[in-house]
N, C-alpha and C positions, 0 to 999 in steps of 0.2 A: 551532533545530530545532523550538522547540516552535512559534514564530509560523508555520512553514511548514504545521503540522497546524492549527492554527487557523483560517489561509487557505485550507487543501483541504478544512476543514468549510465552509466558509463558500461557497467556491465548491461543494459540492454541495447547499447549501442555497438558493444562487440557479440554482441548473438549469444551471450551468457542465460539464457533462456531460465534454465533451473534456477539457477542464483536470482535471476529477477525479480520471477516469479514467488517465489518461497520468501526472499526479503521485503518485498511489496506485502506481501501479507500478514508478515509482521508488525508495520509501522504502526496499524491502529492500537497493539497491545501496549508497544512500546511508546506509545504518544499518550494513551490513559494512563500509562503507570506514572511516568513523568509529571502529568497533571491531576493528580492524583495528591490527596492527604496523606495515607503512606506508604507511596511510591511503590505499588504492585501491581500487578495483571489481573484481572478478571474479568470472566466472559461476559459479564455487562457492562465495565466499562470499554470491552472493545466494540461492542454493539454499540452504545450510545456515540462513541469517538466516529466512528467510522457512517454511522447516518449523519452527524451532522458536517464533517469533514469529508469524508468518499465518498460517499453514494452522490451525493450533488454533482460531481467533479463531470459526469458526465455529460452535461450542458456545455462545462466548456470545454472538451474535446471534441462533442459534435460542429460547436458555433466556430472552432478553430479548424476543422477540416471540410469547409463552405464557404462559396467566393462570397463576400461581404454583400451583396447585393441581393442576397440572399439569405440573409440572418435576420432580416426582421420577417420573416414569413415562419419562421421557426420559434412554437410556442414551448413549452414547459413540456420535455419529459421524462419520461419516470423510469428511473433505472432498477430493474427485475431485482437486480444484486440488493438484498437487502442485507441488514446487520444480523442478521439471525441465520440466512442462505451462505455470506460469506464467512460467517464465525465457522458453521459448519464445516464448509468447503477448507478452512482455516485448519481445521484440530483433523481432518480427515487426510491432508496432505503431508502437514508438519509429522506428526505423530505416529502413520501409518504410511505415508508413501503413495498414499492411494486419492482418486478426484470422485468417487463414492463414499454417501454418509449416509447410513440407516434412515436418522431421520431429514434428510435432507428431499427439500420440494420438490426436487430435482433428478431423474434417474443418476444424472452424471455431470462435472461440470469440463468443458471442453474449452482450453486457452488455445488460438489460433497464431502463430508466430510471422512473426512480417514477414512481406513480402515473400508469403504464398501462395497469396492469389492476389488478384488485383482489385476483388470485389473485398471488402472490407464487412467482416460479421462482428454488432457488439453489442452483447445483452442479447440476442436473437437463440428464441427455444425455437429446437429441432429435433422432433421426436422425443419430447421431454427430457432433451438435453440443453444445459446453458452455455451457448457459443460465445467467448469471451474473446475479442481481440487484444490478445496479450499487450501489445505496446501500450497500447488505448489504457486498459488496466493499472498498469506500473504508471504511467504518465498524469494518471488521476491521483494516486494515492498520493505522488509525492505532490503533487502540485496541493494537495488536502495538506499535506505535513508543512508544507511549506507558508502553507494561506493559516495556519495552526498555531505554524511557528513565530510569525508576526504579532500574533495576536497574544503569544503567552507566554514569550521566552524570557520578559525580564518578569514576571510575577516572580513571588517570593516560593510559592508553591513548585514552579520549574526548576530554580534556581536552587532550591532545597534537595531537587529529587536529581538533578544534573549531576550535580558534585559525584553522584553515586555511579554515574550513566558510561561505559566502556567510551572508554577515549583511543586514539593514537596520541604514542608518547613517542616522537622521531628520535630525541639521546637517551632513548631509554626510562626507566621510574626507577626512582631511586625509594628506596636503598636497597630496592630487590632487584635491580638491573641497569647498568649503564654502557652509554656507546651502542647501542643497537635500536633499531626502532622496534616497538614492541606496541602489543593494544592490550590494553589492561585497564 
């Protein structure tokens, strides 16, 4: 799990934009399933994962982009992206390609990609559209997976649903492949 965060920094360090995006917003399915009794996806556990692990995260990417002297004047606030908006925004991108969901709060949701402009929009509606600064986005999720992962990754309930979890195998799995690096 952790090499999968590593490669979705990494891919939004090389401007892999789609890829970021699209695997950011998988991490809450795949962080319920994992923690999970029998090790599946569903749309309430990816709501319940992603409010108590994502949606926070936004405190610390604002208190992290403000000179310190300036962090205690900054009280609690509330990230629009809820677990119900982003589940939405989730099954309407994965599954259709598209940042429109019927039932979403939202006309439309709009990821802004670095450094293209210098003013930074996030969480901010515009014409009932949700302005998302992509980086901002990705950099919350994992850092949720990450603050997630400390907390759950030796239970016996991780540890049961892991074993199952897509790995890289760098000489291959055997007995169905050797000498190549493969993810299975």
């Amino acid at each position: 799990m952790r090499l999968l965060l590593d490669q979705l920094e990494q891919s939004l360090d090389s401007g892999n934009y789609y890829l970021s995006l699209f695997t950011a917003l998988t991490l809450p399915d795949i962080a319920g399933a994992l923690d999970s009794d029998n090790g599946l996806a569903t749309g309430a556990k990816y709501k319940a994962w992603y409010e108590k692990w994502g949606r926070p995260r936004i405190m610390d990417t604002v208190l992290a982009s403000i000179p310190e002297h300036a962090r205690e004047h900054i009280t609690d606030i509330e990230n629009p992206l809820d677990g119900e908006a982003c589940y939405l925004f989730r099954c309407s991108l994965l599954h259709q390609g598209r940042t429109v969901h019927p039932k979403s709060q939202y006309s439309r949701m709009i990821f802004i990609e670095p450094g293209a402009t210098t003013n930074v929009v996030h969480y901010g509606v515009m014409n009932d559209a949700l302005c998302i600064d992509l980086a901002s986005f990705c950099k919350e999720m994992i850092l949720g997976v990450r603050m997630w992962l400390d907390e759950v990754e030796t239970t016996e309930k991780y540890q049961k649903n892991y074993a199952d979890f897509v790995k890289r195998h760098p000489t291959g799995l055997s007995p169905y492949i050797g000498g190549v690096p493969v993810i299975g």
